[in-house]
Structure formats: C-alpha cells, structure tokens
N, C-alpha and C positions, 0 to 999 in steps of 0.2 A: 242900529236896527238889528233885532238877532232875526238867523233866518228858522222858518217852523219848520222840523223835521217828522211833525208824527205823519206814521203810514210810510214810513220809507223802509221800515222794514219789513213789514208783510209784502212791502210791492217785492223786494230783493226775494224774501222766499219764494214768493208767486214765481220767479224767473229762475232760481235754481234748484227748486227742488225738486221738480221733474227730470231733470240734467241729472242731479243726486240719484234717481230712482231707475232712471233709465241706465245709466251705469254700473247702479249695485246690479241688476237683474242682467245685462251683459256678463257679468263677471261671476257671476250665481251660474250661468247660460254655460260659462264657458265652463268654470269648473264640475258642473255633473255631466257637459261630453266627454271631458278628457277624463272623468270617471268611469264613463261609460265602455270608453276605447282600453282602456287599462284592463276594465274587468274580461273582455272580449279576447284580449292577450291572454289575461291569465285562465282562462278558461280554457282556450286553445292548447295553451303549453300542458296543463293538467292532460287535456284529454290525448294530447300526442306522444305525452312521456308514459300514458299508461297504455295505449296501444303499443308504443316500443317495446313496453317490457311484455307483452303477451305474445310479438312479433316471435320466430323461431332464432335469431342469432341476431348478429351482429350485421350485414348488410339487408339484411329482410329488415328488419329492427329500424337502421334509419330510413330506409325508404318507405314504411307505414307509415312510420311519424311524420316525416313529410306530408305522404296523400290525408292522414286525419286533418295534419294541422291547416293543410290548402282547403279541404273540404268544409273545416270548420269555418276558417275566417271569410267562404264564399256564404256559406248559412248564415251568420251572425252580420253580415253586410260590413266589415273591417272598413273604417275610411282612409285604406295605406295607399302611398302615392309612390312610383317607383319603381312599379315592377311589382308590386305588393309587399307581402310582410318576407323577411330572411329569419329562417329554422336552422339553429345549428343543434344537433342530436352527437351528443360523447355517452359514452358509457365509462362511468367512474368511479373509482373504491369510496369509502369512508372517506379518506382525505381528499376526496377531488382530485386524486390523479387518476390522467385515461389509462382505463384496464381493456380485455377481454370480454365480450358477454357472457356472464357465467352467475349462476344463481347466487345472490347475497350480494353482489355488483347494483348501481344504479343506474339508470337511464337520467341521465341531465337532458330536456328540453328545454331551450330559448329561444323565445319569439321575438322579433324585434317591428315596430312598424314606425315609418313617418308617415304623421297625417300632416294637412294644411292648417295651420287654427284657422282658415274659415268655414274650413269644414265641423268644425267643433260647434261651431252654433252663430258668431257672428261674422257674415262674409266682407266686411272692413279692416280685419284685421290680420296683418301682412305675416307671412312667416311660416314655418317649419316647426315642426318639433317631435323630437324621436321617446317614443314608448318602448318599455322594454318589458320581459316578464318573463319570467323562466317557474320549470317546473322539476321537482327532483323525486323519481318514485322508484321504488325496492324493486327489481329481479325475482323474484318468490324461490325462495332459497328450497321450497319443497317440487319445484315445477320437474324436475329429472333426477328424482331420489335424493341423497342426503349433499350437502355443500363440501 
C-alpha cells in the first residue's frame, strides 16, 4: 500500500512561510536601524568637525566639537548606551599626524556609539554593537591671511 502525499506541500508552506517572512522583515528591520544610527554618526561627526574648524584654536576647537557633537546626537535622538556617544577631536596634517591648529591643518572628528540591537528594531534580540563614524574637514587656509 503506498501512502498518498498530495497537499503535503502546501500544508508545509502554509507553516513556514510566514516564519520565512517574518524573519526577512526582522532583518530588513534591523538593517535600516543600524542604517539609521550610522547615518546619525556621521552627520554628527560632519557637523562637529566643521564647527571645530570655524572654533578659534586648538582648545576652543575641541570643546565646540564636543558641545555640537552632544547637542546633535541629543536632537537626532542617538540610541547610545553608556554614558552616550565618545568624541575624540585631533587636529591633523595631510598624513594624519597630530599637528597644531593652524590654517591648511585638519580637524579629524570620531564619533563612536554602542546601541543595544534591541534598540535597532527587534527587542529579542541580545547584544551590543559599536558604530563608528568620523569626519575629516580643511582649517580654511585663508581664515588669518596667507598659510
């Protein structure tokens, strides 16, 4: 006696393809928050490194960049856990070594945050995970006569 199988496979779709769809659209979920949080870094670091460079020197300089970058990541609602997001502000030649602030010099901002991924979009799923973003912008070589 053979046994009859029709309908055994639509019954199995019926059962996992919700399972299938419910999982792409978690993971669809997760990857445009942590787009989201990414873009929110790098926005910050842009807007902190370009206030540095309009800042007057070198400790006015990082401590602007700090109050934008704090100011920003409270506006754009940051999901950093931790104490919030860590700003490091160098000022640095052409090759990325630390110089002086001085016109034709760079301001380097790095923003760094850890969110939860259940703050990303689905709150089942366990763990940490650190975003990073940095921003590199010109000193205006005309800001106090010639360089």
């Amino acid at each position: 006696m053979v046994a009859d199988d029709s309908g055994m496979m639509t019954t199995e779709l019926v059962l996992i393809a919700p399972l299938l769809i419910v999982s792409f659209v978690a993971v669809m979920l997760l990857a445009g928050r942590s787009a989201d949080a990414q873009l929110h870094l790098q926005t910050t670091a842009q807007r902190a490194a370009r206030a540095a460079t309009l800042a007057g020197g070198g400790s006015s300089a990082i401590s602007e960049a700090n109050r934008v970058a704090s100011s920003n990541l409270d506006a754009l609602g940051a999901p950093c856990v931790g104490g919030g997001a860590r700003v490091v502000v160098e000022v640095v030649d052409v090759a990325g070594v630390p110089v002086d602030f001085a016109p034709g010099n760079y301001v380097h901002v790095e923003v760094a945050c850890t969110v939860r991924l259940s703050d990303l979009g689905m709150s089942a799923i366990p763990g940490e995970m650190e975003i990073r973003r940095d921003a590199l912008e010109l000193i205006d070589v005309y800001r106090s006569g010639t360089p």
